[in-house]
C-alpha positions, 0 to 999 in steps of 0.5 A: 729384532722383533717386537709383539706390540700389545698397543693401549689397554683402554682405546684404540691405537695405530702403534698396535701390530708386530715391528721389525728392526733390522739395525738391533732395534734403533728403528722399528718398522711396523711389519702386520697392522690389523685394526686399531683394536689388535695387537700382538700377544705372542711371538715364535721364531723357527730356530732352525730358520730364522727368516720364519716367524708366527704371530699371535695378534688378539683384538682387545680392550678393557673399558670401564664397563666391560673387557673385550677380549677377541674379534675379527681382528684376532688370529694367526699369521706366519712369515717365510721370508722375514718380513711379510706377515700372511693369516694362517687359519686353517683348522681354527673356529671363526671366532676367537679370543686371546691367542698364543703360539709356539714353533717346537724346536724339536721340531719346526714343523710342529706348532701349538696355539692356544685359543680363547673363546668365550661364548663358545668355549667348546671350540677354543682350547690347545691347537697343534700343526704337524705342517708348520701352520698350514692345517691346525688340529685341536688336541684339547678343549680342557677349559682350564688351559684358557680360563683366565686368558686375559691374563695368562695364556702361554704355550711352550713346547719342549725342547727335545720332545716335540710332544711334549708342551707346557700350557701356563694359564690360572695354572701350569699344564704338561701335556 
């Protein structure tokens, strides 16, 4: 069992990050801790391997004043052996925002991610993998897709039709 652990909306937190329980979730070890103000938004299981798992994580907070939503902690990572979690960034601008990502079932060498960024929008958009997150390309920056990323921003791919992927945001896109 997995478990996206978003973490505290108003502050920081250590118990923000992905866990894993191997006993169906009695005990819960933390697997990718990456600072007090990331958590996780969205998880992916390659349903042809389950030991492969991508990660979402987005830095955020929502204060009185202003919302964070993106920094250095936000970002992509992938598992190969069930446990360990590496950064996957390889076709991504630096900067992003909240983030999404689905492995196709159709096929799992193809991945799609969606990615916020607010003060440059035109680097933010749908990203897809053919090489199972090793190298990332973006195949849209239609605002549309992120506008209202705080509180949507989901991405599923078909499952037949590797090409074929849904995007639910302020609205819901087939692509």
């Amino acid at each position: 069992v997995w478990v996206a652990a978003h973490g505290a909306l108003h502050g920081p937190g250590r118990e923000r990050g992905v866990y894993k329980s191997t006993d169906g979730g009695h005990t819960l070890k933390q697997t990718l801790f990456v600072n007090e103000s990331t958590g996780c938004s969205d998880l992916s299981i390659d349903y042809h391997n389950p030991m492969v798992m991508y990660a979402a994580m987005w830095e955020h907070e929502r204060k009185p004043w202003t919302v964070i939503s993106g920094g250095k902690g936000s970002g992509f990572y992938k598992s190969i052996d069930g446990e360990d979690l590496g950064p996957i960034d390889n076709g991504f601008p630096k900067e992003k925002g909240k983030t999404a990502i689905a492995v196709s079932r159709a096929n799992p060498e193809r991945v799609y991610a969606l990615l916020e960024s607010d003060s440059q929008k035109e680097l933010g958009g749908l990203f897809t993998s053919s090489d199972g997150g090793a190298s990332w390309k973006r195949v849209s920056g239609d605002h549309r897709l992120i506008q209202r990323a705080w509180y949507y921003i989901e991405v599923f791919p078909d499952p037949v039709e590797e090409h074929t992927v849904y995007v639910l945001s302020a609205s819901a896109y087939r692509s």
